[in-house]
C-alpha positions in Angstrom: 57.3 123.0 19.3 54.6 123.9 21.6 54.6 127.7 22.6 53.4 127.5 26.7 50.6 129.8 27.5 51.0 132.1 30.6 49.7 131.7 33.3 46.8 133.6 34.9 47.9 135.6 37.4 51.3 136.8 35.4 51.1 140.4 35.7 51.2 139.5 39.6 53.9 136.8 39.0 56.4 139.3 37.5 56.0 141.6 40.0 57.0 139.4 42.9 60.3 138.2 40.9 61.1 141.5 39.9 61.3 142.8 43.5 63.3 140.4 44.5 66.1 142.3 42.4 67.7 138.5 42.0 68.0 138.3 38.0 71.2 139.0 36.3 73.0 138.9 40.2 75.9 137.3 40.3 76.9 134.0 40.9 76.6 133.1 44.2 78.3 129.0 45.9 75.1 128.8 48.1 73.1 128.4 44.9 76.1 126.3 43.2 76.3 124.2 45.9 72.7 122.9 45.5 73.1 122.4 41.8 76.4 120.4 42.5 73.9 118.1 45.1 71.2 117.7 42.2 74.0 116.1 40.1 75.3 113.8 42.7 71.5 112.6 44.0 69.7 112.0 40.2 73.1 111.1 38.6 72.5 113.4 35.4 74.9 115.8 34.0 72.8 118.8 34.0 71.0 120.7 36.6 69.7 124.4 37.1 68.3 126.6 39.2 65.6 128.6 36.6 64.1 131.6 36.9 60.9 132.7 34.2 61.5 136.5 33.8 59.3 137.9 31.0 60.8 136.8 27.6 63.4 134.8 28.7 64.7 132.2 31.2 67.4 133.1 33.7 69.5 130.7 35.2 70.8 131.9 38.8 72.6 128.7 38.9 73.9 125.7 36.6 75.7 122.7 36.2 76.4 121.4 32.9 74.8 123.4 31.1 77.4 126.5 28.7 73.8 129.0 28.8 73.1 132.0 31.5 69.6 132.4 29.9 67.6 131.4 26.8 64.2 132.1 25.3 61.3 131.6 27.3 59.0 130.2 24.3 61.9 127.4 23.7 62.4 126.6 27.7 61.1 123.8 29.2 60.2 125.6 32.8 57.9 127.8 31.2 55.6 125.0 30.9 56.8 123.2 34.0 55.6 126.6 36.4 52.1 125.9 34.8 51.2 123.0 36.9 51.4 123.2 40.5 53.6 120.3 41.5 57.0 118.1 39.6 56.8 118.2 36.2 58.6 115.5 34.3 59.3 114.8 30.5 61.1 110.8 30.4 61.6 111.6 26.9 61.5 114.5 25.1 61.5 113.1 21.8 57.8 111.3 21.9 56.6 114.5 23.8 54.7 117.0 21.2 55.9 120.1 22.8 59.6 119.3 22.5 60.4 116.8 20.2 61.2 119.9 17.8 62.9 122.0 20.4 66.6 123.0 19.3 67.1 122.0 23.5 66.3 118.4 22.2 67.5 118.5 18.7 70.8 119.8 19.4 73.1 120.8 22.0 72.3 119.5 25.0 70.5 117.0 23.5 67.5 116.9 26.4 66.1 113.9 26.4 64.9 114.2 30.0 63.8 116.8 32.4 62.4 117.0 36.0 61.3 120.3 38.0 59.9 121.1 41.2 58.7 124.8 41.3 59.9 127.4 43.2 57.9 129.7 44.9 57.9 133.1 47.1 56.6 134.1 50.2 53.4 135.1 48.8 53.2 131.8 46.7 54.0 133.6 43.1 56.1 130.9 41.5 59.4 132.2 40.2 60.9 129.2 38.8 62.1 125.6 38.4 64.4 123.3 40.2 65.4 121.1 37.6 67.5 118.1 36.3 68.2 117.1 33.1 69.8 114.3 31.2 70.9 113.3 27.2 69.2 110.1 27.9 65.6 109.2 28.5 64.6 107.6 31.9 61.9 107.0 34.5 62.6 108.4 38.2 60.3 107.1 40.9 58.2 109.2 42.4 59.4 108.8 46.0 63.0 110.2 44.4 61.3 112.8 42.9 60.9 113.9 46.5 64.3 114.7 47.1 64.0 117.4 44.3 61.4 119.1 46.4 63.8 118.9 48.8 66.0 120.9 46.7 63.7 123.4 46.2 63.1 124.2 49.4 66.6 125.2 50.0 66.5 127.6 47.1 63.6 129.2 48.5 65.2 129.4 51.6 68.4 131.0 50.0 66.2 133.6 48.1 64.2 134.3 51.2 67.4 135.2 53.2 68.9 136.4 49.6 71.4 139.6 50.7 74.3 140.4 48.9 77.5 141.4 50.8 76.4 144.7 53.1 79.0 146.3 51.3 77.6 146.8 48.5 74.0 145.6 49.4 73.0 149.1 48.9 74.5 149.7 45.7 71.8 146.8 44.1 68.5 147.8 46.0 68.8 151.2 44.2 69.7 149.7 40.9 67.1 149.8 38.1 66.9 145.7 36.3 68.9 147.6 33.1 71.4 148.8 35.2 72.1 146.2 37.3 72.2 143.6 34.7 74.6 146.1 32.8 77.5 145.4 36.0 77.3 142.4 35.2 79.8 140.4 32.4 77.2 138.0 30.5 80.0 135.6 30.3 81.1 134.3 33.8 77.8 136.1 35.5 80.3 138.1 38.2 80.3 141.4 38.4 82.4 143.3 35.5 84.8 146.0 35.5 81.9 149.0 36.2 80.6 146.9 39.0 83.8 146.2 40.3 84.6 150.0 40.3 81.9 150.6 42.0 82.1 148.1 44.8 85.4 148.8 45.5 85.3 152.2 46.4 82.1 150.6 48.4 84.6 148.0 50.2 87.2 150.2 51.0 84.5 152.3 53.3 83.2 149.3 54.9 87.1 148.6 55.6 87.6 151.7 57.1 84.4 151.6 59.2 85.1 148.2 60.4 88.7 148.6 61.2 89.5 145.3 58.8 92.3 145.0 56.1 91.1 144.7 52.5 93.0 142.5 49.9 93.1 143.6 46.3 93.7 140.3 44.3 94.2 140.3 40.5 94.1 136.7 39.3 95.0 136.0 35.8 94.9 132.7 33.9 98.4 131.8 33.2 98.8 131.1 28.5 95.4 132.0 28.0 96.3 132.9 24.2 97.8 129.1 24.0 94.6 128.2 25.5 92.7 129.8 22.4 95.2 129.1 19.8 95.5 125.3 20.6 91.6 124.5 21.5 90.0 127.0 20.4 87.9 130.3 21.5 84.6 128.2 22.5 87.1 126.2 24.5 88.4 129.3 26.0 85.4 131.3 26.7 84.5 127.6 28.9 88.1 127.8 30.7 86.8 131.4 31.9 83.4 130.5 32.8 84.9 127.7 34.9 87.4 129.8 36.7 84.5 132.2 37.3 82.9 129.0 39.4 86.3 127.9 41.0 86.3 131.6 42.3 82.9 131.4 43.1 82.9 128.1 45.1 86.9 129.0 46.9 86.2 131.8 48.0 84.2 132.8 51.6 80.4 134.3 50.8 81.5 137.6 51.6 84.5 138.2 49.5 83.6 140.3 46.5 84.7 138.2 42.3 84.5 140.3 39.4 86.1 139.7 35.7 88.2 142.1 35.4 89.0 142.3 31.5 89.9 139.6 29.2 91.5 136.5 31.5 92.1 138.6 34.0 89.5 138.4 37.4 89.5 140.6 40.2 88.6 139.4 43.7 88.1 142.0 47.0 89.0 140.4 50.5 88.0 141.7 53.5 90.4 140.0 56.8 91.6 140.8 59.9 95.2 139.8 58.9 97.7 139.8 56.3 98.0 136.0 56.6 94.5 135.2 56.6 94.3 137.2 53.1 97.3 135.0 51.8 95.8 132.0 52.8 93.1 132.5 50.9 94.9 133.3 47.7 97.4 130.5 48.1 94.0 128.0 49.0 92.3 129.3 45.4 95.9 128.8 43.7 95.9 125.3 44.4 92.4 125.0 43.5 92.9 126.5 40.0 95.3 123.2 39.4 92.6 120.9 39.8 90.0 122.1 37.7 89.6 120.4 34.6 88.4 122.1 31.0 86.7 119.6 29.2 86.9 119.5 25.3 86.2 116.9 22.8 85.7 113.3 23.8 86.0 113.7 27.1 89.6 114.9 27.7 91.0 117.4 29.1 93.3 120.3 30.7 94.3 121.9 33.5 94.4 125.2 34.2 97.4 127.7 35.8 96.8 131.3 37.7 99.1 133.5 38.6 98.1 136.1 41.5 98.9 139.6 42.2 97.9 141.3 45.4 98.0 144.4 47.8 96.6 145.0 50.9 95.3 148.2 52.2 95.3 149.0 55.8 92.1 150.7 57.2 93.9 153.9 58.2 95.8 154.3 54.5 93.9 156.5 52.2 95.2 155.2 48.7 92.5 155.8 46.3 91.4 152.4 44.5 93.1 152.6 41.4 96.8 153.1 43.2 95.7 149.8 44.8 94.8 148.1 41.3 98.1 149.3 40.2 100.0 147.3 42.9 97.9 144.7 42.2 99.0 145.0 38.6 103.0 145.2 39.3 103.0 142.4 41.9 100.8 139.9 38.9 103.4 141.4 36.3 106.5 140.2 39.2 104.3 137.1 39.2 104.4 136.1 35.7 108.1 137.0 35.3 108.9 134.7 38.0 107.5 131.6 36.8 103.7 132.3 36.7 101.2 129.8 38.6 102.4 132.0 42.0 101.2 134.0 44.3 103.3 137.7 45.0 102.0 140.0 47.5 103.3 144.1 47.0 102.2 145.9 50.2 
């Protein structure tokens, strides 16, 4: 395996990805959404949305792919941000700097990738957009476009990149340790210490703005069966997929955290009591579609059961009384039949 070099100006380079304060964010659907797309145009089942940090690669966004991050000295993009234009391998395995790579010799089993760079305002590049496949293949150049395509929509998301103004402050004063240390490595939302911060956060933003806020705990309905029957590996991919299903369900301003074990934790800000149950009952019925793959193909489904509370912006419950409704309306929840969604006011 061929170690890439770096490149000349990456003292410079560093700096502009640094202040962007985008690594180890949470996941975000605009982002997912233009993974999803990469799939669906090139027809591959893998597709990312890279970002070359110092030592490692960070991925703000993937499909197909179990990894958040990985070495930089094994990653493909840290060769690909070395030329100035698409960067393709058709096949990995006749290609001297990867034909040994553990990327290529074992899982995923790369046998094709395809980046456009990604740059900032000031022309630093970042990143890749990039597609992969477990096959080798030839893409014509005038496809090849539509990646740039891509590309340009990432930039434009990380242009306009601005968390929720809740809790926008909360990151711009956050060291890169600290930050990343809010978030669960796992899923790549926000943990419990993020979520305890960004509630209190929320619940000043509701009172400011005169909205109701929703307090959802969403649990994942047998997840010891779930482990026992498939396995942990299995498990830890039916939480990361829930994590996306969240992700993708919910509106760009609603705040997704893992809260502890299966259990996630999602903030809703709404003008009404309805509007909040709509949501909850439209993620519910999401949930049953999703699929979990595991060997050969097949698969399972997976259940949720929901707990909620809703706080009004003149009550003045602190946030851990609200957690604790939360809590008693998910335990009503799964003592009523589970895959539900109760509401304790």
């Amino acid at each position: 395996m061929l170690i890439p070099s770096l490149p000349s100006n990456e003292a410079e380079r560093l700096h502009t990805l640094h202040e962007l304060k985008i690594l180890d964010t949470p996941l975000q659907s605009e982002f997912e959404r233009i993974t999803r797309i990469a799939l669906q145009i090139y027809k591959v089942p893998m597709a990312a949305i890279s970002l070359v940090d110092q030592h490692r690669l960070w991925f703000k966004s993937t499909q197909g792919l179990d990894i958040s991050e990985c070495s930089r000295e094994s990653s493909f993009c840290a060769h690909a941000i070395l030329q100035d234009n698409i960067f393709t391998v058709p096949d990995t395995s006749l290609d001297n700097r990867f034909l040994d790579n553990s990327f290529v010799l074992e899982t995923p089993h790369i046998r094709f990738y395809a980046g456009y760079p990604l740059r900032a305002l000031n022309g630093e590049m970042l990143g890749m957009m990039c597609i992969f496949d477990e096959v080798s293949r030839e893409i014509a150049e005038s496809e090849l476009l539509y990646l740039q395509d891509l590309a340009a929509l990432v930039e434009s998301e990380i242009y306009k990149y601005k968390i929720v103004d809740s809790y926008q402050s909360i990151v711009s004063q956050l060291k890169q340790a600290h930050l990343s240390s809010m978030v669960d490595p796992l899923t790549q939302l926000w943990n419990r210490k993020g979520l305890d911060s960004l509630l209190k956060s929320q619940l000043n933003e509701c009172k400011k703005q005169g909205s109701l806020l929703g307090i959802a705990l969403v649990d994942i309905d047998n997840f010891k069966k779930i482990n026992d029957t498939y396995g942990h590996l299995i498990g830890d991919r039916a939480l990361k997929n829930l994590g996306k299903c969240l992700v993708n369900s919910c509106r760009k301003y609603d705040v997704i955290g893992r809260w502890g074990g299966e259990e996630f934790l999602i903030l809703i800000m709404a003008d009404t009591q309805k509007d909040i149950e709509g949501v909850l009952e439209r993620l519910r019925l999401k949930v049953e579609k999703l699929p979990i793959f595991y060997e050969n193909k097949m698969s399972f489904n997976l259940t949720v059961t929901i707990g909620a509370t809703i706080c009004l912006p003149n009550q003045r419950f602190s946030y851990e009384t609200l957690v604790d409704k939360a809590d008693k309306a998910l335990y009503i929840g799964k003592n009523t039949g589970k895959n539900c969604v109760r509401l304790s006011i």
